[in-house]
Structure formats: C-alpha cells, structure tokens
N, C-alpha and C positions, 0 to 999 in steps of 0.2 A: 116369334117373328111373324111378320105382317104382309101378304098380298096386296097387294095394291094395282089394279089392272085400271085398262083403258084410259088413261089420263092423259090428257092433249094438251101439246103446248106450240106454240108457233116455231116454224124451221130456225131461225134467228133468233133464238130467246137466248139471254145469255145465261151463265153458267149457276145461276145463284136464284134463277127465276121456277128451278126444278124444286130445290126446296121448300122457295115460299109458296110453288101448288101443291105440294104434298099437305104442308101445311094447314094451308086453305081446306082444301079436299077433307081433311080428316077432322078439321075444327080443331086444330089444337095449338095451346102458345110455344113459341120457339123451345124453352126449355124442354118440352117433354117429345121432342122428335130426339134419342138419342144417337140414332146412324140409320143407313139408308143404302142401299144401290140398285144400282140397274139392271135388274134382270134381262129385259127385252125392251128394243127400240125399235119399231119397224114406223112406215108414214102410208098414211093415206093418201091417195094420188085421184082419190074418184074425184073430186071438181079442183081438176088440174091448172084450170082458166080461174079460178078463182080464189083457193089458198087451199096447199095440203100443210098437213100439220105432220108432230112427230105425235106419235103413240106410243104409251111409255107401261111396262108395268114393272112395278119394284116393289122391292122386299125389303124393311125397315122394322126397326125397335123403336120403341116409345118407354116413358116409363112408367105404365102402366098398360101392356098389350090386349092383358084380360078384359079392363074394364070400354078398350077404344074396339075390340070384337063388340062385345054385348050392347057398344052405344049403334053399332052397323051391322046386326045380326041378321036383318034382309036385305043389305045391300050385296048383291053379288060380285059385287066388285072389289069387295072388302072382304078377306076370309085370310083362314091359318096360310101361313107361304110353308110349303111343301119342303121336307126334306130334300135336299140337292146335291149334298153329301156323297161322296163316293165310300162304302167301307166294307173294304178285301172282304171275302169270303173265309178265306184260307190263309194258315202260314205251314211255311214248310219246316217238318221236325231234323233237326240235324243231323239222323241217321238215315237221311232219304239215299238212297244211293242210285235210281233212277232218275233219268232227263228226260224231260220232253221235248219232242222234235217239232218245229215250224216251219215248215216247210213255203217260202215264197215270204216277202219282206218286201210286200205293197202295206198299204192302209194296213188292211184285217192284220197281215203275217206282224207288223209290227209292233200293234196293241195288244195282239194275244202275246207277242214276246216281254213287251214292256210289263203288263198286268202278271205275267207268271213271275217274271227275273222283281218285280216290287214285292210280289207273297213269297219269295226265296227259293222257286222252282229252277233256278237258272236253265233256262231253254237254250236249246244248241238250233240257229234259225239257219238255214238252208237255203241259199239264193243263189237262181242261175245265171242272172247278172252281175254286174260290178256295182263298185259303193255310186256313189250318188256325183261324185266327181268325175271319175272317167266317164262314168256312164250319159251324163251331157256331152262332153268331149263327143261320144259315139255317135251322140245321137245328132249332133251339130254338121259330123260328119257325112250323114244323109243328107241332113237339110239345104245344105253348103256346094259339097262336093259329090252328091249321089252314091253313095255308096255306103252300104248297107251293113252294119255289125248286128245276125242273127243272134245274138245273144245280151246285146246291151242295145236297147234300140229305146224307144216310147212304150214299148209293152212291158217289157223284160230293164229289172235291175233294183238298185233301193229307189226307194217308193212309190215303185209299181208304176203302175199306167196315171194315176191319179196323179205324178209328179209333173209331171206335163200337160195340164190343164188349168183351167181356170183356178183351181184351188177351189172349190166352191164346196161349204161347209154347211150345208144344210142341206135337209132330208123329211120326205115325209113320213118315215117309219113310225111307228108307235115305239114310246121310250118311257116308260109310267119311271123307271129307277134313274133315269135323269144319265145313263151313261152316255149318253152325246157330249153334255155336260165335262165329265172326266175328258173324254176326247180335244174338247175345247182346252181347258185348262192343263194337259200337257203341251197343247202346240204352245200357248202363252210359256208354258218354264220355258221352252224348247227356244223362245225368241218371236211367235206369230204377235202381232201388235194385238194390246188388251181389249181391240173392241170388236172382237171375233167374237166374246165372250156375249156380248147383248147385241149387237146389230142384227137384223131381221133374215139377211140374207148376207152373211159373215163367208169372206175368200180372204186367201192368202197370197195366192200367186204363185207361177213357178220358182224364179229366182228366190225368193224369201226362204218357201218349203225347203229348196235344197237344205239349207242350214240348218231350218229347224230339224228336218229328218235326219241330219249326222248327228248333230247334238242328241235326239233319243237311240241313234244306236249306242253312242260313247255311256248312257245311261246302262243299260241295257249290259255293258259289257263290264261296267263298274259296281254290278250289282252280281256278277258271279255267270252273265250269260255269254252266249259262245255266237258270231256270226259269221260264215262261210260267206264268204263270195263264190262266184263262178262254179259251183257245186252245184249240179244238175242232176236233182232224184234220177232214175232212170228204171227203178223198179221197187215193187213190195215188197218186202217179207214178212210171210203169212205162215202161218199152222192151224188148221181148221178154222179158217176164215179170223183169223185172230192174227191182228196186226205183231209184228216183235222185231222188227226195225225199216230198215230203209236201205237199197244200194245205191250209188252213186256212179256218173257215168266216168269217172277214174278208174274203178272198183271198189272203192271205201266203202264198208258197210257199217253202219252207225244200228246199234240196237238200244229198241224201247216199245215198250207196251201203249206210249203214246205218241200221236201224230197229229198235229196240228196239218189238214191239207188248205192252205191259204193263198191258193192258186189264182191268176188273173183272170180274165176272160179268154186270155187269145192263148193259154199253157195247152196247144190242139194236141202237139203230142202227147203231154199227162194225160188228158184226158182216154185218148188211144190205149195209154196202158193200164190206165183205170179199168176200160172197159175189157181187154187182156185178161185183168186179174179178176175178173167178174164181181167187181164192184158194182155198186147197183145206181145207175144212172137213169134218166131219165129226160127226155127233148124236152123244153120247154121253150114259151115265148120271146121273140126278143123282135129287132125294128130295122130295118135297110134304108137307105134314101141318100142322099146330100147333103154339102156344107152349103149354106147359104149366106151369101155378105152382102152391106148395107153399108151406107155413111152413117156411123156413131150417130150421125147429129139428129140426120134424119128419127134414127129411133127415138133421141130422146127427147126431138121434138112431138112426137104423136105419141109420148106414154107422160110427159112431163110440162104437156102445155109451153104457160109464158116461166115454169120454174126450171126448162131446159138448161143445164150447163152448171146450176146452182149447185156448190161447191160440199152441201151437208148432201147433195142426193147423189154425187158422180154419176157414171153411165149410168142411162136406163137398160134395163131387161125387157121381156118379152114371155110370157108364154103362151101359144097356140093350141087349139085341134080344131079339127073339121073332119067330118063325119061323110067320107066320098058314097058316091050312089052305087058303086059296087061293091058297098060293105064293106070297106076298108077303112080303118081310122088313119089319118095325117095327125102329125102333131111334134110342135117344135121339141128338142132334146139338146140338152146340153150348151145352153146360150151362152157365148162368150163378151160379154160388154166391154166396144177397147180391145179387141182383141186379135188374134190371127189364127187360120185354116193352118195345120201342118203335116208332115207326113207324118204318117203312126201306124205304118207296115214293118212286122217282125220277123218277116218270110221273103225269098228271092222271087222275083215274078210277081210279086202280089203291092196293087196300090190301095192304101185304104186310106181316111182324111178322119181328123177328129179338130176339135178347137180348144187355143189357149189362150190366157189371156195374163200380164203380170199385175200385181198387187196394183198399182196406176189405173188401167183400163183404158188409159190413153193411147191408145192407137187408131188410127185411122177409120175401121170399120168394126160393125160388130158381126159377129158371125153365132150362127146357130146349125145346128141335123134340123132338116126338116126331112120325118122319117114314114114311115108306114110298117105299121103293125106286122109280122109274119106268126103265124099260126101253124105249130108241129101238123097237128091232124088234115088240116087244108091244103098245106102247104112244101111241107115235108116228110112223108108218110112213110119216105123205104124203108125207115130205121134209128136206132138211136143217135150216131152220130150224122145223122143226113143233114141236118144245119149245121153244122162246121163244115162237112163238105160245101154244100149250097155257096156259104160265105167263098171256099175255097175260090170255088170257079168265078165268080165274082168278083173278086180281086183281080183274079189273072185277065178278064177282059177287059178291065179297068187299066191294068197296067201296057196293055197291050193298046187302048184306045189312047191312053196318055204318050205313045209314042215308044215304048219300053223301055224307058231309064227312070222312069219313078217321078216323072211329071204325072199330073192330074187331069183326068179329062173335064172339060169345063165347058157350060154355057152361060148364053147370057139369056134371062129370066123369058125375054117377052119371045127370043126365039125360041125357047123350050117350051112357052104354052102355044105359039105357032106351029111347033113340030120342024123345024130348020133348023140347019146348023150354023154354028155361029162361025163368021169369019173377023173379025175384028173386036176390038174392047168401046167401052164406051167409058164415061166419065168416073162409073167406081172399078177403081183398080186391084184384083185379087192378089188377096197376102201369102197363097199356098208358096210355100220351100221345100221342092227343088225345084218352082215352076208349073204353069199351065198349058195344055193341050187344048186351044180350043175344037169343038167335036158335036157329034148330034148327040146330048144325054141315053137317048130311046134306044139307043145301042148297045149300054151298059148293063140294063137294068132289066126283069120281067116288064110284059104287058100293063099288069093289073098295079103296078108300084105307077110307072109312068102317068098311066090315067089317071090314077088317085092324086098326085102331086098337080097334076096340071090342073085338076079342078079345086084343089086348095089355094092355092097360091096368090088368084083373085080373090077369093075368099077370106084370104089373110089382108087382104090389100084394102079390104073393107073394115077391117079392124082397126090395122094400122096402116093410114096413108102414108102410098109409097110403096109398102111391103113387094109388090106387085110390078113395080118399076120396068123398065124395058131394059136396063143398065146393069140392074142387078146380077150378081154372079153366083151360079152352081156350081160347085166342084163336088166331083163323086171319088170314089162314091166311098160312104160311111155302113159299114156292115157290122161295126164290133160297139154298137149300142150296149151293148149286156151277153151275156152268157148263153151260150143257142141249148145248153145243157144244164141238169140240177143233178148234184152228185148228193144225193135224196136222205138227210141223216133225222132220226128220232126226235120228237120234238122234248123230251126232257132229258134224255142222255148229251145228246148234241154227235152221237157217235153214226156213221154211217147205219144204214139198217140193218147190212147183213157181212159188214164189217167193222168187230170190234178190236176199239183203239183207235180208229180212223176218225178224224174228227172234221168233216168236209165244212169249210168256215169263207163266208166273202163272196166274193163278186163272183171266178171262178164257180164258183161252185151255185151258185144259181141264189146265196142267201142275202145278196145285197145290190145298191146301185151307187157307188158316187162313194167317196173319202170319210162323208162321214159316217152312213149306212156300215160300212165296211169295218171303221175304227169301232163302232157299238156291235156288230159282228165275234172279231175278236176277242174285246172284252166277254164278251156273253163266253162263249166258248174256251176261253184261258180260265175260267170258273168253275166252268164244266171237265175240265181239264184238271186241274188242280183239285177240287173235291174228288174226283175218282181215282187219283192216285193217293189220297190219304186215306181211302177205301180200303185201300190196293194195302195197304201197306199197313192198314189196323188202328193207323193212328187216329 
C-alpha cells in the first residue's frame, strides 16, 4: 500500500474529483488505481481572503505498488503507508483464573477495559458513578436546578469528565503504533460518525458519546467483562508494597495481583489515599484561569476570512499563547466551537467552569480556558498534594464570589483589563448553567494569574480581531485543566514505581490530556497488563 500526502483540492470539489487527482498525481490510467481512502483531511486557512483548500493524504493500491514507489522514489510525498493496523498483544489461556481490576470508566478506564475483555482478560471495571444515563439526568440536575450529586456530576460516572465536553479527538501525543487510530475505529463500531476517522481536528459531542460509550460498555460485558457502578475504591490492599486487591466503600473486597488505577483529574480523595498508602506521587504542572465567550461568528470571521460559515469548514477554532512579562505563560485550553461554559464541580462549596460543545457546534458563542501556567516548585512548594489543596480553596472563593448556589462569577472583558467590576451584560450573552454572578474577577484569583491574563487578552485581540472586545465574557474560574499530581509509574512495566500491580494510567494520574491521549493511555497499559499476567501465570 501507498502514502500519498499533501494533495490539494478545492473546499467544493465534488466527490469523484479525489480520484482523478490521485490519478493525475501518480501518472497512472484509471485501471491501475485499484482502491484508495482517506487517511487524513485537514485545510489550509493561511490566505483565508483568498482560497483555503482541503489537504488530503491517502493510502491506496495500484496494480503495480512496487514499480509506482521506484517511479517516486525521491518524492516525499510518495512512500510505503505505514501499518495502522491494530494487533492484540495477548490472548488469554483458559485456565486464567485471575481478573484484572479497572479501576474509574472515563476514556483511559474504558479502553484499558475494552482492549483486555477483546484479548479474553475479562476485567471487572470499578466506577464510582452511575451508567451514562442517570448520570446526565445528575448532572442536568445541577445545571437546571442547582443542586449537586457528589458522585455523578461532570467529573464522576461512565465516560468520565471527557463525556461532557466538546468531544474532541485529537492530541498531540506521539503515537508511532497508530493506537489513536484503534481509539478512532471503536467510537465508529460504537456509532461516532466515520469521519472522526480522517478529519484533521475529529469531535463527537456530548449527546452522540453518550451512546457510543453504552454501546462499548454492552461490548465489554458481552465479551466476559464485569462493570460496577456506584462502587467506590476506598482502599488498597497490599503485602510488601505489592498490590492483591482493592476494598470498596460498601466493604466488598475484590482481590487481584492487578489494578488498572484509571482515575480522573478531580478523584482528590483517591488521590489522598494513594498518598496514605504511600504510593509514590509526585506535584506536577497543570493551568488556572477562565472560560472565555465570543460570538461564533465573530471567531469564524477572523480565522476563516470571506470562507466564514462555509458548510465543509463549520465553527472555527482558535489556539493562543502569550508569553506575560512576569514570566508566566497565557494560553488558550480547551476551545469549544458552537459551544457552552457549564458547571463541572464534583464537590459541595466549590464552583469550577469547563466547555462543551455538541456534535453541531451551533450554538451561539464559542468558548475557550484562557489559562496561566502554575508551576509546583514556584508555586506550590509545602508538599505533595499542595495543588489539589491550592485548587480547593479556589473553588470555594469562587463559589462564594458567585453568590453561593453554584452560579459563576463573571466579568466582562474590557472591565477586567480596566480592573472594575462589572454591573451589567452587554450584547454577548453568557451560556454558564446554573447562572452568572456578575463580580470583580481580581477577587478570585492570585496576583500574578490576574496580571498575566490582563496583558494577553489585548494581545490575543491582535491576533484575532475582537478577541479583546469590551462585551466579551469571563466566567471563572477553571482550575481542573489536568491533574495538579502524577502517580509516577515505570516507563516499561507501566506499574507504579514502588507499587507492584498498581498500574497508574490517564489523565488522573498525570499520563494524559483530552479523550483521546487517555483512550491511547489505556490501550498502552491493558498491554502492559495483559502480558504480565501471562508472566504471572507461565503461559
């Protein structure tokens, strides 16, 4: 099979015009192109005023591959297409009599469950929320009526915190075995629409995910595996630092030599017992700051020119940094195109904002975290869990600044680089659920977050006209960017470092960022999982 990269074709070419450029491109008559698809399609937007194209690269048979390499043996653009293939490591022998445990049925918990229950491990996954039905229902219940289910919210339940997001399926990670790839192609059996599969910057949405995430649990459970709802780790069980099962906050004790720990970002209690059991953690970086809204249009006028609105581009996006004078980096997180600011606190007293957006992207404005860097060493130095602290009390001024029922404190743009507070709205209308607080931002946050934001924000406004707006809305504040901790595991075991069996996997645990980072997580680690019980076991 054949690569075929960089190949341009106009936004509007019809369906039968990808052929005849491959064609063209390759020099060859119709007969000897025998099949063909789309690996990736992303577009060029730099002379947006004057025509972006699609950019294509695909993977194709001819009938003759050998001799159409050796006629473009210097072309670079022309080379072998890489294995993309997914193929198990492992199969489980029938005398297995061990399970492994997965602990948390976000992204990671999922794919490590899917990828072990397909090699015949049947895993028993451990989730301290509800299935993916109620757990809207909960969560609708905050958004709606303010009030709060600590255990099925937006952080907590099936598919994790990422189920409540934009869906957004790409990642910078490095992936040389293409399991993003496998990631992609179960949400497609699962129901995600087939052009997640090559689109450049592939979302699913909330509403859609719901479905697809039930349909791989029903996989999951048809393949020999086990999945707990409302079952809440609450402790290890260890023998010379050697994992041998798990308890439960019922009292059920489930025993096994292996642990999938597939925890969220915001699991603060696990984490607490992690640190209890003297599991070996470690503070690492992660980003504080605001949701920020805009009118859709506005964005997709200053990323998309005269092709704003154009039906093959949908919302535009955005991504930022600026680099502030007191050494802090700004920089946009987690852009929702089409989307809405929501509540995504797991905790009573505590207000925190994240964005979602559904499979459409049509809604009113687009929203992004416009964030600032926090730094353990700088910044939080008492100790290991001193950023989940940090986070804590930051919510609760938040919650308190929003008026204390789980509204959001909020300004508007040009009084927050003013330093005023704001008393009324202006023409863009914020989408936060259960409601905004207007308030002075500077009140929420550190000094050094405040100053930084205020001197990007123009600076972004330079970029993208508007960004800067006097209208624009902040809602704070967002603190659960990523994991304020890294539960620190061996880089070829994949097991904790100074606890074995423990397999610290995902976002939680410091080894990922986003849905899809998370589902390549998993896999990696149900690998590492699976070969060391067949270790274990002599097979």
């Amino acid at each position: 099979m054949i690569r075929l990269s960089e190949l341009s074709l106009s936004l509007d070419h019809p369906e039968d015009a990808l052929r005849e450029a491959i064609i063209k491109r390759l020099n060859l008559v119709d007969e000897e192109l025998q099949d063909f698809f789309v690996f990736k399609r992303s577009y060029d937007a730099r002379k947006k005023n004057t025509e972006i194209t699609f950019v294509y690269i695909i993977h194709l048979t001819t009938s003759n591959d050998a001799a159409v390499l050796a006629r473009f043996e210097d072309d670079v653009h022309v080379k072998v297409a890489p294995d993309i293939e997914y193929h198990p490591v492992a199969s489980a022998p029938e005398n297995l009599t061990e399970r492994p445990i997965v602990v948390g049925f976000g992204p990671c918990g999922l794919f490590a469950a899917l990828t072990l229950a397909q090699m015949g491990f049947k895993p028993i996954v451990l989730e301290r929320g509800r299935n993916v039905r109620q757990r809207t229902k909960d969560t609708w219940a905050l958004w709606r009526n303010h009030k709060l289910d600590t255990e099925s919210n937006v952080q907590y339940g099936e598919g994790g915190a990422g189920l409540f997001s934009d869906g957004k399926l790409y990642s910078q990670v490095k992936d040389p075995k293409f399991y993003g790839r496998k990631v992609m192609s179960e949400f497609v059996r699962a129901g995600a629409p087939e052009e997640i599969m090559y689109v450049s910057k592939p979302h699913i949405g909330t509403f859609r995910l719901t479905g697809v995430v039930a349909k791989m649990r029903e996989e999951i459970i048809e393949l020999g595996g086990e999945i707990r709802f409302e079952a809440k780790v609450s402790d290890l069980l260890m023998e010379d630092q050697k994992i041998t099962g798990v308890a439960l906050q019922d009292g059920t004790v489930l025993e096994s030599k292996h642990v999938v720990l597939a925890l969220g970002h915001s699991a603060r209690d696990t984490f607490r017992m992690l640190h209890k059991n003297d599991v070996f953690i470690e503070p690492k970086p992660f980003a504080i700051g605001f949701r920020i809204e805009h009118p859709q249009s506005l964005i997709d006028k200053a990323r998309l020119g005269k092709y704003a609105g154009h039906p093959e581009l949908g919302a535009a996006d955005y991504k930022l940094i600026h680099h502030a004078k007191n050494g802090r980096a700004v920089y946009s997180f987690c852009m929702c195109p089409g989307g809405t600011v929501v509540a995504a606190t797991s905790e009573e007293g505590r207000v925190v904002t994240n964005g979602m957006s559904q499979y459409s992207r049509n809604e009113r404005n687009a929203n992004s975290g416009i964030v600032v860097g926090i730094n353990p060493e700088q910044d939080y130095p008492e100790g290991i869990l001193a950023g989940v602290e940090l986070q804590e009390r930051l919510e609760e001024v938040a919650y308190k600044l929003g008026g204390s029922d789980y509204k959001a404190p909020a300004q508007l743009v040009g009084d927050f680089i003013k330093g005023q507070a704001s008393t009324k709205l202006g023409d863009v209308e914020p989408s936060y659920k259960p409601g905004i607080q207007l308030c002075d931002l500077a009140d929420g946050l550190p000094d050094f977050i405040i100053e930084a934001v205020r001197e990007a924000l123009p600076a972004f406004g330079k970029k993208i006209r508007g960004f800067d707006r006097e209208d624009a809305i902040l809602t704070g504040i967002e603190t659960r960017t990523s994991s304020p901790i890294r539960i620190t595991r061996d880089n070829q075991s994949y097991q904790s470092l100074n606890t074995q069996g423990l397999y610290p996997a995902g976002e939680g645990a410091g080894y990922a960022g986003g849905i899809l980072s998370a589902g390549i997580d998993g896999i990696k680690v149900a690998e590492a999982v699976a070969l060391d019980m067949l270790k274990q076991q002599g097979a």
